[in-house]
N, C-alpha and C positions, 0 to 999 in steps of 0.2 A: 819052183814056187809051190807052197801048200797049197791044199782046199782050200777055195774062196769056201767063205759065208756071207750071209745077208746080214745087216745089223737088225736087233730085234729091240722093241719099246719094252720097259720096264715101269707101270702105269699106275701108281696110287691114286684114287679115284672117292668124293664122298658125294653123293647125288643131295639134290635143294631139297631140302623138307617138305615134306608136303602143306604145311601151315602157311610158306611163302608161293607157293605155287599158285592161286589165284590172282595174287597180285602180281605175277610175273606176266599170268596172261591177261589181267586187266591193260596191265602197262601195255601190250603189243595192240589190243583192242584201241586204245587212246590214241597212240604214238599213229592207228590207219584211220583213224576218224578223222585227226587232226593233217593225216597226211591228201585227205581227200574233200577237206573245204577249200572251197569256189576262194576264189579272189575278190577281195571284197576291195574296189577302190573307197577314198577317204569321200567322202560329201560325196559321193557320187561321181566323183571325177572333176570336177567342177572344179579349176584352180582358182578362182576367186571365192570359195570359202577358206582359203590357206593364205590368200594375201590379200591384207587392209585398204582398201580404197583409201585414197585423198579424203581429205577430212571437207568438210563447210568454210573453215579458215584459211587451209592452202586453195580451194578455188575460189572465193573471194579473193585471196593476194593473186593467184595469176591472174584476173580479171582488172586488179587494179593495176597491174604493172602493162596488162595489154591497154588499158586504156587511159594511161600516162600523157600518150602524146595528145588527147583533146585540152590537157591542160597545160603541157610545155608547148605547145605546137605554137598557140595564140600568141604567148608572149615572145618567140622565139623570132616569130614573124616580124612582130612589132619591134624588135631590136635591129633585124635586118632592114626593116625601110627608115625608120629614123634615122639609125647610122647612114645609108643609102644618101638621102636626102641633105645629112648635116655634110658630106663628106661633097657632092654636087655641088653645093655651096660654095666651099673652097674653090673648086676647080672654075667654077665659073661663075664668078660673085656679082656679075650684073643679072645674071638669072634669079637670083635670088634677093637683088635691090631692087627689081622691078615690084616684085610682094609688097615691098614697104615704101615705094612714092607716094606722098599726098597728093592727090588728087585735086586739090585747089591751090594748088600752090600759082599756075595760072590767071586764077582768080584773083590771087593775091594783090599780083602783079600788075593786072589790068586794072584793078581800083586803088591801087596807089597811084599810075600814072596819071588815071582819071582825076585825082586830088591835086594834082601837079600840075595836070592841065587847065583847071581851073583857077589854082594859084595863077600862072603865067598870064592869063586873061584879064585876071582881076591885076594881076603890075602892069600889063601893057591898057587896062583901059587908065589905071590912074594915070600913066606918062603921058598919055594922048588929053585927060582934062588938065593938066599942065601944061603943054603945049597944044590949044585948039587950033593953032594954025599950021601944027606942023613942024618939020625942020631936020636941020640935024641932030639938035638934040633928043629928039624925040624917036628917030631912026636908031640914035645909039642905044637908047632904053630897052626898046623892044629886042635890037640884036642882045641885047647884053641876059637881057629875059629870055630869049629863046634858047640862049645856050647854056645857060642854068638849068633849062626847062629840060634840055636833051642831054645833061650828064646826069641828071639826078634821075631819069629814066633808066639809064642804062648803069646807073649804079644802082638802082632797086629792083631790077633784073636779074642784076648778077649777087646780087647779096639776097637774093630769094631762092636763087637755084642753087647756091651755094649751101645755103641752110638746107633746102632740101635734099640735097645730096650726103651731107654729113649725118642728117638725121636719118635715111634710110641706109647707108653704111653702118651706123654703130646699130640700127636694127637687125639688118641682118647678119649682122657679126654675132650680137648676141641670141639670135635664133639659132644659127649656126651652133655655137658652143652647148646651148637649150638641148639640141636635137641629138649632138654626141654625146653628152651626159646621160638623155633621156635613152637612148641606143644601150649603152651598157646598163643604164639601171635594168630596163627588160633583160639584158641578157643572164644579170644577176637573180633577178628575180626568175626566169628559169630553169636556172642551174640551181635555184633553192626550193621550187616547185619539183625538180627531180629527183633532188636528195632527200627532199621529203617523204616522197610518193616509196621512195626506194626504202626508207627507213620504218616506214609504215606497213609497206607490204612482205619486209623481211620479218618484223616483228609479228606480223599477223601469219606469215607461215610459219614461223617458228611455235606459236600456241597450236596451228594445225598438225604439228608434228608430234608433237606431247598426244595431244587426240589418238591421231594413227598411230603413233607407239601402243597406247594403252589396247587398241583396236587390234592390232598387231598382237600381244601378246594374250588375250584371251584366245584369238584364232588358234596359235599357238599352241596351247592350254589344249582347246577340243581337240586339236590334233594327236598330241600327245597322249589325251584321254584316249583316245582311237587307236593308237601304237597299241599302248597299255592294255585293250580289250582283246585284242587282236592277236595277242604277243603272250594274255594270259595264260590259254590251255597249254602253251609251252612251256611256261615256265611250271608248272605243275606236272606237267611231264617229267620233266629236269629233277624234279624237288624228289617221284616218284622212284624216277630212275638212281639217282643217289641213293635214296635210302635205302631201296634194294640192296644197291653195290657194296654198299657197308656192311651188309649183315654179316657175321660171319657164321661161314656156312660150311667152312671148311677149305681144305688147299686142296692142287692136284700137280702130282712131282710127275713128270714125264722126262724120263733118262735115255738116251737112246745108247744102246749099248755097242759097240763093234767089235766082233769078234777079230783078235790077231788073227792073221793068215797071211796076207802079202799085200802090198801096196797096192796093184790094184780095187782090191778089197775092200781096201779102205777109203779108196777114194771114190769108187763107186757108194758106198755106204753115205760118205758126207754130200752127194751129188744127191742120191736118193731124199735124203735128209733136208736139204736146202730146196728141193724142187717141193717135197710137200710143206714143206712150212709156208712156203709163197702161195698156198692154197688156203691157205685160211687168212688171209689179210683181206677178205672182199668191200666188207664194210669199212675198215679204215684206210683203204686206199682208195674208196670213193670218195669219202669224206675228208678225207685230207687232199687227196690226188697223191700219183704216182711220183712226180718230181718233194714232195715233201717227206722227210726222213720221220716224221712224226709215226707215220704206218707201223715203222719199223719196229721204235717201242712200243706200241700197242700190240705187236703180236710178240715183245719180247713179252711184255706184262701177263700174254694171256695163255702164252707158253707157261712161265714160272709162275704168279701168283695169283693167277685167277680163279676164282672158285668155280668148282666140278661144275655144275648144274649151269652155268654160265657159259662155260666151254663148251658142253653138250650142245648148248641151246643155239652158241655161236655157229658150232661146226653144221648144225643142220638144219639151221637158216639163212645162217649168213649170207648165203650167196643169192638167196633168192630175196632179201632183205638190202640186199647192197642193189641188185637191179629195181628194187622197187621206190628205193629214193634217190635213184639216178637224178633223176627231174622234177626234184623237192626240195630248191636250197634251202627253206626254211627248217626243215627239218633236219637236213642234215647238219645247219649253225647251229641247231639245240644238242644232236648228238655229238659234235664235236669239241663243245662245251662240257660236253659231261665225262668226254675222254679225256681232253686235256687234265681233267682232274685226277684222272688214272692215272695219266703216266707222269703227275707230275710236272 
């Protein structure tokens, strides 16, 4: 095998103007200013300046829907002992014809027999001034009187309790029918008492919700006001650091040359070669992380088309610029933004 050799860099090189060079280090002055303000949380932390309270119309609707039942409750009540009572009825219909007996019916009674009884008196005294002496015929009058006397008694007994009885039946037949009619009207009225309450208090949280929407998105609004303030000096970073990138400032060609000699040689040369390249990735293998190939093109980029003065500036800070926004996502989303532009 030949001489080994070492491969040697073949390095066209055109350094940043000095015209841009303030602004290069304005930018790093910004980029640590920005990298060393406090956190600032939104309202103070406060998560109820970020989200709209219940409006005056949804807490009047749940108010009203809590206090439904003082107005279904009543009527609800009232359907259950009417129905109760008309249904008792049925079951046990002298419980409920005792309600409706007259009360004089009694009385009735006792003064018709009374009128009877004195008819009967008045036929037995006439047969007796017909016969003053007496006799049998006189004896037949009076039997024939008394037994008139005592059926037309006991037929005005029974055709009084009779009456009484029919008329406190079809009374409480028809309370009865009253009572279960009157049962489902309340239960109707209700169930229309609830549909009500329900339809009113839907309607009144739906206007409390147009509210807290509008409440809602003003909060919104300041929030996003707040991003936007917050999120400014980076975006002018960004704006700064683009416009840098574009200047043209020139290229820098770096060829790495290998001299023939022996396989060895040359493979040491590309091991050489591949170990320092993976030296200058610091920054974008923080900023991407090591699993994302993004890196990869950003040091292809800054191998072939980056300009001198950029390279320079990369190669001897980068690394101490990569540890320094280790622990600065914000900053390193803004820097990774403005890579992605690079490579495309």
């Amino acid at each position: 095998m030949g001489k080994s050799s070492k491969p040697r860099m073949v390095t066209s090189t055109s350094d940043i103007s000095s015209e841009f060079q303030p602004t290069r280090d304005e930018n790093i002055a910004i980029a640590n200013t920005i990298a060393n303000m406090p956190f600032v949380p939104f309202a103070g932390g406060n998560p109820r300046a970020a989200i709209a309270p219940f409006s005056n119309d949804q807490l009047a609707a749940f108010d009203q829907v809590r206090g439904m039942g003082n107005r279904v409750d009543p009527l609800q009540n009232a359907a259950i002992r009417t129905t109760t009572a008309g249904v008792q009825g049925i079951a046990d219909p002298s419980a409920m014809m005792a309600n409706y007996e007259n009360p004089y019916v009694q009385d009735v009674i006792d003064n018709t027999i009374d009128d009877l009884e004195i008819d009967r008196q008045r036929l037995n005294e006439q047969s007796r001034m017909q016969s003053p002496f007496g006799g049998t015929r006189q004896a037949i009058v009076e039997a024939m009187n008394n037994r008139n006397f005592a059926k037309a008694a006991s037929d005005v007994r029974a055709q009084q309790r009779a009456r009484a009885f029919d008329q406190a039946a079809g009374l409480s037949q028809n309370a009865m029918s009253q009572m279960l009619g009157a049962g489902a009207q309340f239960g109707n009225l209700a169930n229309m008492a609830q549909q009500l309450g329900l339809t009113q208090a839907s309607a009144q949280s739906g206007i409390g919700q147009q509210i807290q929407g509008m409440d809602q998105a003003y909060k919104d609004y300041l929030q996003q006001q707040f991003f936007d303030m917050i999120n400014h000096p980076l975006r002018q970073l960004s704006i700064r650091l683009g416009a840098l990138g574009q200047t043209p400032l020139g290229t820098v060609q770096r060829t790495p040359i290998i001299q023939p000699s022996s396989l060895g040689s040359t493979l040491g040369g590309l091991g050489s070669l591949a170990m320092g390249l993976s030296r200058l990735c610091w920054v974008a293998r923080e900023v991407y992380g090591p699993e994302n190939l993004k890196w990869v093109y950003f040091r292809q980029w800054l191998l072939e088309s980056a300009p001198d003065w950029f390279y320079k500036l990369y190669v001897k800070y980068g690394e101490r610029f990569a540890e320094f926004i280790s622990d600065k996502p914000m900053l390193k989303k803004a820097i990774r933004k403005i890579m992605d532009k690079v490579i495309g």
